[in-house]
Backbone as CSV, one residue per row, in Angstrom:
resi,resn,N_x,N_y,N_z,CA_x,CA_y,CA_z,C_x,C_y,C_z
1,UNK,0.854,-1.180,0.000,0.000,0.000,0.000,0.892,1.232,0.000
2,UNK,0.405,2.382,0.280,1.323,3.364,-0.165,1.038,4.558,-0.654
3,UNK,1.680,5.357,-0.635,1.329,6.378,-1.995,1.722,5.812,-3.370
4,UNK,1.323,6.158,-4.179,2.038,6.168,-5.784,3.075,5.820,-5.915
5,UNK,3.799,6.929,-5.470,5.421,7.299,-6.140,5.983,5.935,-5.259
6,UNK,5.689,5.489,-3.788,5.963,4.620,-2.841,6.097,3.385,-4.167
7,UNK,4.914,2.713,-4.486,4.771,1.916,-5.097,5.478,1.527,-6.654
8,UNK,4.993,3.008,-6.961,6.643,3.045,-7.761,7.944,2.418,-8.113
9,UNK,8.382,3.451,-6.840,9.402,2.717,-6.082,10.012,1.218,-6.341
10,UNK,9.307,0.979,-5.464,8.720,-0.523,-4.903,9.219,-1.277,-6.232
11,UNK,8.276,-0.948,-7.696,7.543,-1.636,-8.736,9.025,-1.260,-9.431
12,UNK,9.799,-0.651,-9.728,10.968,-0.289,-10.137,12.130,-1.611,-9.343
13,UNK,12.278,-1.167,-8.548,13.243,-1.892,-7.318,13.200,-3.171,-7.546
14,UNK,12.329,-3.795,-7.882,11.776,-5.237,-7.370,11.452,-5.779,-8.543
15,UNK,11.252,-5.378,-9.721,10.494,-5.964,-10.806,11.085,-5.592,-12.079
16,UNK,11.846,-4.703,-12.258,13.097,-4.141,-13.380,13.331,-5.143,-14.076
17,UNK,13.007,-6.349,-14.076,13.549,-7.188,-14.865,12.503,-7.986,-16.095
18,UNK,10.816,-7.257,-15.352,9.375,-7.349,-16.185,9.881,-6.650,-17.481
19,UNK,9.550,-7.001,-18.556,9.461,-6.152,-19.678,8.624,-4.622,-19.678
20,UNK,7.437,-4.929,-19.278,6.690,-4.121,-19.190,7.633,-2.963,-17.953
21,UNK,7.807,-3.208,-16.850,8.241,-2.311,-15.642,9.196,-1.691,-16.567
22,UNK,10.029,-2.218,-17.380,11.660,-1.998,-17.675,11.086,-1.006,-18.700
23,UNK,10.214,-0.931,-19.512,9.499,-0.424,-20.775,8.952,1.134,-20.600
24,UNK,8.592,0.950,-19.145,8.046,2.069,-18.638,9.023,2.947,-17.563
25,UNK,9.911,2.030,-17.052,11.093,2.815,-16.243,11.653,3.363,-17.394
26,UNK,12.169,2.939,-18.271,13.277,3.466,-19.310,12.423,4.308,-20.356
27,UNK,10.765,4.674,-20.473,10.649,6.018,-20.887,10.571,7.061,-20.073
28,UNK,10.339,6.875,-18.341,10.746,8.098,-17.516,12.289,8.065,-16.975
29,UNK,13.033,7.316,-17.610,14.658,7.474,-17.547,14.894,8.794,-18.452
30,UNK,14.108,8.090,-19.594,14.767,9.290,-21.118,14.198,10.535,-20.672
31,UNK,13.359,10.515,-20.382,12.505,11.970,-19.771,13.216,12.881,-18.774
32,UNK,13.164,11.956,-17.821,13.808,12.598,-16.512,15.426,13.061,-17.637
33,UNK,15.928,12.239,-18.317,17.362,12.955,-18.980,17.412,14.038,-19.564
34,UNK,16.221,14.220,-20.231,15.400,15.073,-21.340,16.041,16.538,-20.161
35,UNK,14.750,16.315,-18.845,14.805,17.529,-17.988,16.158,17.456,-17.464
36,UNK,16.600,16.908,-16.858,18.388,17.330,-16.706,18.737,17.724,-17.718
37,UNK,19.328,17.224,-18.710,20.317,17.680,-19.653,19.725,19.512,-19.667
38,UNK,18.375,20.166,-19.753,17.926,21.417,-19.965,18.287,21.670,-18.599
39,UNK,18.243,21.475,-17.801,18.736,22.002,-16.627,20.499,22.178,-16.999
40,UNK,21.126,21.461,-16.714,22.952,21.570,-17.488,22.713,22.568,-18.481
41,UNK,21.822,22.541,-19.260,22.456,23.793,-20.138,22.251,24.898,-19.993
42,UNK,21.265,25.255,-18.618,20.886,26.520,-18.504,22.125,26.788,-16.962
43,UNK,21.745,25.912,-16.348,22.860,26.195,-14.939,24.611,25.716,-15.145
44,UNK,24.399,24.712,-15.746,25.892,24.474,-16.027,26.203,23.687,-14.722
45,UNK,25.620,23.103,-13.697,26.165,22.929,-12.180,27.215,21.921,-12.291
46,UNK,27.895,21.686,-11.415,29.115,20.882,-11.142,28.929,19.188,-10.921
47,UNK,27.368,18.959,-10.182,26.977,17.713,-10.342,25.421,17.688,-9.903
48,UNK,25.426,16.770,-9.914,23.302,16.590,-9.910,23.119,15.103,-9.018
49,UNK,22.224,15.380,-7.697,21.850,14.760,-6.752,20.534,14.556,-7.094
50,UNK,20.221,13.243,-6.905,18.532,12.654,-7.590,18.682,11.794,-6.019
51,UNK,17.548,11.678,-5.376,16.691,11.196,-4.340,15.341,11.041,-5.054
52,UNK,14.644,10.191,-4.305,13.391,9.634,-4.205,13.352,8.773,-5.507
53,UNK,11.915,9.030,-6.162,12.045,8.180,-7.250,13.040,8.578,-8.180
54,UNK,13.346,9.548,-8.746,14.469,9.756,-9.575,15.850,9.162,-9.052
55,UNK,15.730,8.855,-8.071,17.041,8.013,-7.969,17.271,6.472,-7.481
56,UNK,15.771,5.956,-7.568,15.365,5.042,-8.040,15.755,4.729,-9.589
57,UNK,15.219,6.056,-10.188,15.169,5.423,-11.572,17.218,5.845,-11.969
58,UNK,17.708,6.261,-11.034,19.048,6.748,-11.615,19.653,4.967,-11.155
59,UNK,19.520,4.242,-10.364,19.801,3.121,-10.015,19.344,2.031,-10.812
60,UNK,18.551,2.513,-11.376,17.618,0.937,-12.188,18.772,1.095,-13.574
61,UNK,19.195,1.911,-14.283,19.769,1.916,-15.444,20.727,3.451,-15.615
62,UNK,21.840,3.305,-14.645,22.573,5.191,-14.851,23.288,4.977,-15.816
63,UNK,23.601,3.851,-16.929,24.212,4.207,-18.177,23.186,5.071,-19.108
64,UNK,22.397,4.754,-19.116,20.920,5.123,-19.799,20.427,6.610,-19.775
65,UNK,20.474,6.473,-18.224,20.059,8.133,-17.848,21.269,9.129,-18.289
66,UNK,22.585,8.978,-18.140,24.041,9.668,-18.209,23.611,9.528,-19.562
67,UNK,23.651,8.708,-20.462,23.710,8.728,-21.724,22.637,9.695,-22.294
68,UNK,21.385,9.756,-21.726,20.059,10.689,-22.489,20.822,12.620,-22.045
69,UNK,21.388,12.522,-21.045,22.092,14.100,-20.458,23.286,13.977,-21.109
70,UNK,23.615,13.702,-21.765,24.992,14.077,-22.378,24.759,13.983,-24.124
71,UNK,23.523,13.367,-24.314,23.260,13.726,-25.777,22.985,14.779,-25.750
72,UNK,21.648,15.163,-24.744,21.086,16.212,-25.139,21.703,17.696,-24.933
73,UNK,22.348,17.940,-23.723,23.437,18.613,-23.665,23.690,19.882,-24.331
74,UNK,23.725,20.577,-24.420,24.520,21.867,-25.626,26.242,21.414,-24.840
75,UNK,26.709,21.692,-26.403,28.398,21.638,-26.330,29.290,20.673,-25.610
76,UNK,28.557,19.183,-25.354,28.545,18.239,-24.548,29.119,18.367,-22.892
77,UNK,28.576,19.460,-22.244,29.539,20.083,-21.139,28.741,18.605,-19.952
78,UNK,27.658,18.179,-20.147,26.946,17.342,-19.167,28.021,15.963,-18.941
79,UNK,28.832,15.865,-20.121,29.692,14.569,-19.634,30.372,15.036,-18.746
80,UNK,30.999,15.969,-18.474,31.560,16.134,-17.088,31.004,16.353,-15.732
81,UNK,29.806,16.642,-16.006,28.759,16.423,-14.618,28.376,15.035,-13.960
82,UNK,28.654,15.102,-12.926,28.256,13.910,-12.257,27.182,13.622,-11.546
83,UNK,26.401,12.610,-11.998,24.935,12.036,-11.846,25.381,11.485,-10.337
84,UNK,24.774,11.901,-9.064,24.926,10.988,-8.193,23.375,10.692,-7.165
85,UNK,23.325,9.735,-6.859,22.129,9.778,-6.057,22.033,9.905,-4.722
86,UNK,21.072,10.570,-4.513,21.317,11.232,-2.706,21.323,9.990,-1.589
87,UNK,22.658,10.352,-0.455,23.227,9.578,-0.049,22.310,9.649,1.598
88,UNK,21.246,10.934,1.423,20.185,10.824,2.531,19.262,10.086,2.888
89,UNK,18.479,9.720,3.697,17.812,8.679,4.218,16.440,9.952,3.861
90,UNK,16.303,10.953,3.884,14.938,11.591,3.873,15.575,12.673,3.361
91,UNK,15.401,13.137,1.984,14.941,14.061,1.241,14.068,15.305,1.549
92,UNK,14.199,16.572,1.958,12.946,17.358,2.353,12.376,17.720,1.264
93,UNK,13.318,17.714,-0.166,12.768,18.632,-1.075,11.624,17.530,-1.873
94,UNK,12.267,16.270,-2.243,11.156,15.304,-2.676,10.302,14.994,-1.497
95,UNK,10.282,15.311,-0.607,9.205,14.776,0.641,8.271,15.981,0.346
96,UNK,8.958,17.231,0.281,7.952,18.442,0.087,7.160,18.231,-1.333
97,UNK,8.023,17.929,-2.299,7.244,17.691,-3.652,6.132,16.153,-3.583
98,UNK,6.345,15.475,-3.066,5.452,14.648,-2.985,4.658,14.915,-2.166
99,UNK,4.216,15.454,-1.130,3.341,15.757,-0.193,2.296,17.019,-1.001
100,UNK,2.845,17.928,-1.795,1.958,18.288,-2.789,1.423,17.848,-3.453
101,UNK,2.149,17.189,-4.385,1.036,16.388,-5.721,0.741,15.067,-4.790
102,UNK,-0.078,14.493,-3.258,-0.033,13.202,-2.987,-1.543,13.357,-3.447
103,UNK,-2.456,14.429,-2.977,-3.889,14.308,-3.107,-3.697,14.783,-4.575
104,UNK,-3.094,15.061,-5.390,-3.723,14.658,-7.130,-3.527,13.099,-7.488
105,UNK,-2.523,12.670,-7.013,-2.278,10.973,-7.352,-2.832,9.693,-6.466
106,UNK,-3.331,10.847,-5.472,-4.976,9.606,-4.814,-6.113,9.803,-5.310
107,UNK,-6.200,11.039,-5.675,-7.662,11.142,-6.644,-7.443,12.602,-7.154
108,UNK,-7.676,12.264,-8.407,-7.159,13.255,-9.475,-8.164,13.979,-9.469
109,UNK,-9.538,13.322,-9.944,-10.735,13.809,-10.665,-11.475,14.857,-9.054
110,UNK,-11.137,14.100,-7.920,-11.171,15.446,-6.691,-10.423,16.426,-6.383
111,UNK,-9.105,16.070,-6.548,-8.754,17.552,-6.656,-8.664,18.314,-7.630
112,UNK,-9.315,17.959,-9.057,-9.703,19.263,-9.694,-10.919,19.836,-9.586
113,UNK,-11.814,18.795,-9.213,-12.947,19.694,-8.659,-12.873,20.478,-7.342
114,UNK,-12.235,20.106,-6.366,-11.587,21.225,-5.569,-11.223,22.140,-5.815
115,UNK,-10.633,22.252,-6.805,-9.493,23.926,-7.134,-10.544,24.506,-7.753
């Protein structure tokens, strides 16, 4: 049981080896690379810390993910950035981001009729 992203998790961690799980981890791998690599080209930062599910998904396949940020890249500066995953036990910033979107991903169709 869980939240979402929990199960996620979970469904990543444990099952990576389903076609289907692997099918669907590795199009929010390319994605999540998609948004890094535009992040590197606008900040340029020195390295990039992924917690929660993103570093789930940086663990399920980081040739994959490194590889989608260094294509996309301007002037290939992202190969020298280092992908690492957070070495914290609790995250505030993904705890804060998930605690926002938790009531759209328990029921969507209520919280837009809420807002």
């Amino acid at each position: 049981e869980g939240s979402l992203l929990r199960q996620a998790n979970e469904l990543i961690r444990e099952e990576y080896g389903d076609p289907a799980v692997r099918t669907a981890a590795e199009a929010l791998i390319d994605r999540l690379g998609l948004g890094l690599a535009g992040l590197v080209n606008i900040l340029n930062p020195d390295r990039i810390v992924l917690g929660g599910l993103h570093g789930t998904l940086l663990e399920a396949d980081p040739d994959r993910l490194r590889a989608v940020v260094s294509d996309r890249s301007l002037w290939g500066h992202s190969g020298g950035v280092p992908i690492l995953a957070c070495s914290l036990d609790h995250n505030s910033l993904v705890g804060a981001a998930e605690l926002a979107w938790q009531p759209v991903l328990d029921d969507p169709l209520g919280a837009l009729l809420a807002g």
